[in-house]
N, C-alpha and C positions, 0 to 999 in steps of 0.2 A: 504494500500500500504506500503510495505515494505520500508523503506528508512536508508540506513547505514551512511547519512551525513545529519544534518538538512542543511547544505548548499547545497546539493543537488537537495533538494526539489523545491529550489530557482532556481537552475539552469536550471532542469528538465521543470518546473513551463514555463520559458526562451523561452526553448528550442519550446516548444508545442506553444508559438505564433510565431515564427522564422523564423520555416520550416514548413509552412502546406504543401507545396508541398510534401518535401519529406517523410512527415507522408502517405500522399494520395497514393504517391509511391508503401508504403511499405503495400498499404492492409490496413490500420490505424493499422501497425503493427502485423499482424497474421502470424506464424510464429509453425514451428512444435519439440516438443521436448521430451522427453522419459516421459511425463508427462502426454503426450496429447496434445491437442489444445489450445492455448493460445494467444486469441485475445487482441485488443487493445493495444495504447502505451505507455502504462506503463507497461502492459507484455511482451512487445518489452525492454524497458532498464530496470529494475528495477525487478528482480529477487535474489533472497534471495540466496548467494554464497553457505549456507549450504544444498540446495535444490536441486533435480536432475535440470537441463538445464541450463540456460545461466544466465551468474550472468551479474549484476550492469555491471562492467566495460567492459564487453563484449559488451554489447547493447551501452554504449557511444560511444565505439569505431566505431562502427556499424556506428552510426549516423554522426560521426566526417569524416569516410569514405565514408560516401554517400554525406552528407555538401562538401565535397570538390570536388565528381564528379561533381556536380550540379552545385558547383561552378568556376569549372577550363574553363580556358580559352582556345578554341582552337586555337593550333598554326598552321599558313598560312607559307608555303615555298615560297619565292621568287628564282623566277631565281634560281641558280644552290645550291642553300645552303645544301636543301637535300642532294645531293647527295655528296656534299663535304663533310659534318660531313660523310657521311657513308662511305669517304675514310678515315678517321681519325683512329689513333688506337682506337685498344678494348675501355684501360682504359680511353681515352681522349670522345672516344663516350660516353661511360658510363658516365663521368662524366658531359658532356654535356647536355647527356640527364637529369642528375639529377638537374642541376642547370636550364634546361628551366621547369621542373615541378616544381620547387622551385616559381617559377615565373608564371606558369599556375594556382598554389593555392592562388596568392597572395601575396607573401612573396618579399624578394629580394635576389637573391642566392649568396652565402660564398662569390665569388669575380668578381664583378664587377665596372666599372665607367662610367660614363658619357658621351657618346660621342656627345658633343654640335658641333662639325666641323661638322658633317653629317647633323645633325639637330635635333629641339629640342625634348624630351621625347627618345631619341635613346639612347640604352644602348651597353655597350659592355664588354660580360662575357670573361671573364681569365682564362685561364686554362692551369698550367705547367705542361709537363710529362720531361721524361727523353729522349724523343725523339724529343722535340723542346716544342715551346709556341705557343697557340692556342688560337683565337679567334673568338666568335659568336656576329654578330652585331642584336641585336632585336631592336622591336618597338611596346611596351604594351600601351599605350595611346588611340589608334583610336578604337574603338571600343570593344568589347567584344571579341580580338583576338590579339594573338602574331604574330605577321609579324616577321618574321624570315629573314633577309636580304640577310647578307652575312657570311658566314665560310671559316674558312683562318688560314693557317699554317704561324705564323709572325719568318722572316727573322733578323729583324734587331731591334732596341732598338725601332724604331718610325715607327709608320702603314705608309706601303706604302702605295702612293696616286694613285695608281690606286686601290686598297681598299675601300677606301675614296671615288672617282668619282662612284665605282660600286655600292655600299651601296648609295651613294646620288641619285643617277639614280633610283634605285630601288624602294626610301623613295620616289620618285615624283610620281611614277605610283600610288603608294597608295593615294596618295593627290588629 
């Protein structure tokens, strides 16, 4: 086996007790390329860069992109939130939408705090554009899903409390 890092080998090594799922996924890796047929998972990441088909960081990447399908969390709309992000601008959806994947991978996205008044584990993402300030109320804690609360175009320096009552209303039906 070809290996361009001996710390790779380590990683690699990792990787193969990690994910047997998604090894299982993938066929244990077989996969088709101007070489021919090339089974197993080490022919899956670990191909020689100077060789026709798919090099090393190709196939990590592979893995690193299936690792987070597998591992993303589905997000649950409450009440109207859907449909309010999708009255949001372009840029303000878009960037919505990139900070709840931030958060469906596990991560915690660029600008967010805490919103302990609604209740605990509730978070509330920030988002300026040049058309106002935006906010998405979630709640990643309860299970293996993003409850998506409330989305809201904010008016004034401090969340309005009917905001506040609607997003708490919401967090109770999930409770």
């Amino acid at each position: 086996m070809w290996n361009p890092d001996p710390r790779l080998s380590l990683h690699l090594t990792q990787l193969r007790q990690a994910v047997p799922l998604m090894w299982s996924i993938r066929g244990r890796g077989t996969f088709r390329h101007s070489g021919g047929w090339q089974h197993g998972f080490d022919a899956f990441f670990t191909r020689s860069p100077w060789r026709h088909g798919t090099t090393w960081k190709h196939g990590v990447d592979r893995l690193c992109h299936l690792w987070h399908i597998w591992k993303m969390k589905e997000v649950r709309w409450h009440g109207t939130s859907r449909s309010d992000i999708d009255a949001f601008p372009a840029d303000v959806r878009s960037d919505a939408g990139y900070q709840l994947y931030q958060v469906q991978i596990g991560n915690d996205p660029p600008d967010w705090k805490p919103m302990a008044s609604i209740g605990p584990g509730v978070r509330e993402i920030r988002i300026r554009d040049a058309s106002g300030i935006y906010r998405v109320i979630y709640l990643a804690t309860v299970g293996d899903f993003i409850h998506v609360l409330h989305a809201f175009q904010k008016k004034t320096q401090t969340t309005a409390l009917r905001d506040i009552k609607l997003a708490k209303a919401r967090l109770n039906q999930i409770r």
